[in-house]
C-alpha positions in Angstrom: 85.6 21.3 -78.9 85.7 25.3 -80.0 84.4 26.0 -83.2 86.1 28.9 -84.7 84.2 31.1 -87.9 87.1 31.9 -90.0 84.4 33.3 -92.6 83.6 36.4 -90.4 79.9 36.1 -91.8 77.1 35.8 -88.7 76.2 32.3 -88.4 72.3 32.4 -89.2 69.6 32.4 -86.2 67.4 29.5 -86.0 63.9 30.0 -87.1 61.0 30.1 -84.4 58.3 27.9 -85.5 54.9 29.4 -84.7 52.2 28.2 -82.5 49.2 26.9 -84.4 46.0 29.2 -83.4 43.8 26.2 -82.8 46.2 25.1 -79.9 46.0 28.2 -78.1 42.3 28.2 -78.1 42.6 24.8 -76.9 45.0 25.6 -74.3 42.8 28.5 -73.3 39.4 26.5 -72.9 41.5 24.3 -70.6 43.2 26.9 -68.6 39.1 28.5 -68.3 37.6 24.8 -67.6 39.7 24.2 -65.0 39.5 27.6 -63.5 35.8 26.8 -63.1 36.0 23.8 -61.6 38.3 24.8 -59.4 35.5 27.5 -58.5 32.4 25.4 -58.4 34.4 22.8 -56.0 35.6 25.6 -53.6 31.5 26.6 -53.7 30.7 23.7 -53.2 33.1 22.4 -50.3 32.1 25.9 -48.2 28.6 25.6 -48.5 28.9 21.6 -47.5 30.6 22.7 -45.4 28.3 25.2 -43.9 25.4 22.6 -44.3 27.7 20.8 -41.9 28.3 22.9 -39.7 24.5 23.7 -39.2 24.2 20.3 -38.7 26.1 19.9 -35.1 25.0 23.0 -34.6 21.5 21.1 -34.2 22.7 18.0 -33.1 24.2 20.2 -30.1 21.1 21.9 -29.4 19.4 18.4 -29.4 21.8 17.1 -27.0 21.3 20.2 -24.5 17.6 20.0 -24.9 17.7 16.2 -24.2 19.4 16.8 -20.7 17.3 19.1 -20.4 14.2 17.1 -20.4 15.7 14.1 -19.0 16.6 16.9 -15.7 12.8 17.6 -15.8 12.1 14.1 -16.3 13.7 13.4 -13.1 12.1 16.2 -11.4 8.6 14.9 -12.6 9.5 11.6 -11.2 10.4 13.0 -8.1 7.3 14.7 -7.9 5.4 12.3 -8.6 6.9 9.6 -5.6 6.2 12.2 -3.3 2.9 13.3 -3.9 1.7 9.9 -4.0 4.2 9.7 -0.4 2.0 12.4 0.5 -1.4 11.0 -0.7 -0.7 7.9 1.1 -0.5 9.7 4.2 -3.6 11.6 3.7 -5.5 8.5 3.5 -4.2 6.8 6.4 -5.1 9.9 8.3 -8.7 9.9 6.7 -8.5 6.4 7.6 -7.8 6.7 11.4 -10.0 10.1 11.1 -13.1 8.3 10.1 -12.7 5.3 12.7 -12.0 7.6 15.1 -15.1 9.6 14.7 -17.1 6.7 14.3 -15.8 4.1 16.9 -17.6 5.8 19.5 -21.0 6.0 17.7 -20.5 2.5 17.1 -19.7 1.4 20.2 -22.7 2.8 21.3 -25.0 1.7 18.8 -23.7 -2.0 19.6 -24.1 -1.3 23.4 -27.6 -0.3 23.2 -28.6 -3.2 21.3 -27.1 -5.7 23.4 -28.9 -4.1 26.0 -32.2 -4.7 24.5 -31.4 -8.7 24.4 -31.7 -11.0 27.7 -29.2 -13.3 28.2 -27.1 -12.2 25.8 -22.9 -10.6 26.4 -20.2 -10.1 23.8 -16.6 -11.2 24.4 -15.2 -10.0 21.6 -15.4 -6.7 18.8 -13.6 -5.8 16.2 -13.8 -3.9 13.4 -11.8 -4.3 9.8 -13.3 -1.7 7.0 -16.9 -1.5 7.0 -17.5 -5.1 8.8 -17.5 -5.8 12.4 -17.1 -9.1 13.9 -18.8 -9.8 17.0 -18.0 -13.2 18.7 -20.3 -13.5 22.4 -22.4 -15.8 24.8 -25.7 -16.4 24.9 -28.7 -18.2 26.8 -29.9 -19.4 23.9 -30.0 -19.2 20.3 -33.3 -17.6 20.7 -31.5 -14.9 22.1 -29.1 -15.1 19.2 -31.6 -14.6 16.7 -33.1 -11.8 18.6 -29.6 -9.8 18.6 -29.4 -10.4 14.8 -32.6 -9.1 14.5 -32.1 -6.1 16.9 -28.7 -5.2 15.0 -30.6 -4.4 11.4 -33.5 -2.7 13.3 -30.6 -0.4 14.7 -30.4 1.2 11.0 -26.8 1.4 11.7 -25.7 -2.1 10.2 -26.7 -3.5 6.8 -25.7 -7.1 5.9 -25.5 -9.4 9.3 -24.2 -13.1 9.0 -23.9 -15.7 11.5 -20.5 -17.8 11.0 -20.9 -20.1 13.9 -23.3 -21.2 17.4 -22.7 -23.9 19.4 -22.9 -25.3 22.5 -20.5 -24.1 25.5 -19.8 -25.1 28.8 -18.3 -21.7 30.2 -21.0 -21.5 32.8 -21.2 -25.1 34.3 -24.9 -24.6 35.6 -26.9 -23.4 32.8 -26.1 -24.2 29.3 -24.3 -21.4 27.0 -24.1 -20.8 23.4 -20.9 -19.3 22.0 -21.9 -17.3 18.3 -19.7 -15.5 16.1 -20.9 -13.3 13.3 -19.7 -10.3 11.0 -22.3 -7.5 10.1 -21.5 -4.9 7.6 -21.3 -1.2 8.6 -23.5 1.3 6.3 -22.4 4.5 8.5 -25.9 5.2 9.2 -26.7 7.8 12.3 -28.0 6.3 15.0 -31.9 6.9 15.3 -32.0 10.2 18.2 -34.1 9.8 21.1 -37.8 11.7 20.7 -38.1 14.8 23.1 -39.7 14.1 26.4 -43.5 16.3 26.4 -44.2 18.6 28.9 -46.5 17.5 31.5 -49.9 18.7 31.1 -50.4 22.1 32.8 -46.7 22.8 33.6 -45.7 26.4 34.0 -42.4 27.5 31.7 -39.9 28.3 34.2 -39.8 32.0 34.8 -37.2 34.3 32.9 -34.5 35.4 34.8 -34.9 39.2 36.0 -32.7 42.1 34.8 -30.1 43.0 36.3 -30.2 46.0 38.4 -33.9 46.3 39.1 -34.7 46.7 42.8 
């Protein structure tokens, strides 16, 4: 419905009613308060974040370092297998070295003193370390005895023990003893033969004459 002012008078305004002072401070400390939070939570979130972010930062370099090591672990490892590969090798050769170089000299050393008993032959030698056992025939155990005795005066064997003697019948006309015994290697030289004196009275032999005297 139009409402029409007959009067011709202006209708009056409505009056503003004013804003109390206390609210706007109010309104303003609000408007302030949450400003600053608003601040200190965007501080806040960046340098957690940043705290973060140095965090896997770390955590990355941790992880490449750990490959790292466990590459060089792996290396180590394989180092380590085939130095000792290697050191195994080395001491077999030592090994063969040594028996080599002294198999002859034992040999010999065993030869001679069988040589010094009567009635007395080996059948069997063989050598495991630093023992050799010795299986033979003999006369008698006289003669056995005297072999033992001839190996320690050899200074090339140190502990000499007798496993077993008894009777044989390998030669049917005489009577046998088969031994067997182990005696204990001490890698001492053999004793070297004296040198033979000069006969009484014997002239040096002459030295040679220069060449190219008439």
């Amino acid at each position: 419905m139009i409402r029409i002012n007959l009067l011709g008078q202006a209708r009056p305004k409505a009056a503003k009613q004013a804003v109390p002072l206390e609210a706007t401070v109010q309104i303003l400390f609000l408007a302030v308060a949450v400003g600053l939070a608003v601040v200190i939570l965007l501080v806040t979130y960046f340098q957690q974040k940043k705290s973060l972010d140095a965090v896997n930062q770390k955590i990355e370099n941790l992880r490449r370092e750990k490959a790292s090591l466990q590459q060089i672990k792996a290396d180590v490892d394989r180092f380590e297998s085939q130095k000792a590969e290697l050191q195994h090798r080395i001491d077999v050769i030592e090994t063969l070295q040594k028996n080599r170089t002294g198999g002859q000299e034992l040999l010999q050393m065993v030869a001679n003193t069988v040589v010094r008993v009567d009635s007395l032959w080996l059948t069997s030698l063989e050598r495991k370390g630093d023992s050799l056992d010795i299986q033979g025939q003999a006369g008698s155990i006289n003669a056995v005895a005297n072999f033992i005795t001839q190996l320690k005066r050899s200074g090339y064997f140190g502990k000499v023990e007798i496993k077993e003697a008894k009777e044989t019948d390998i030669v049917k006309s005489a009577q046998t003893f088969g031994f067997t015994m182990t005696a204990d290697v001490i890698h001492a030289p053999p004793p070297t033969a004296p040198a033979q004196p000069q006969p009484t009275g014997s002239k040096p032999p002459a030295a040679p004459a220069d060449k190219g005297r008439s």
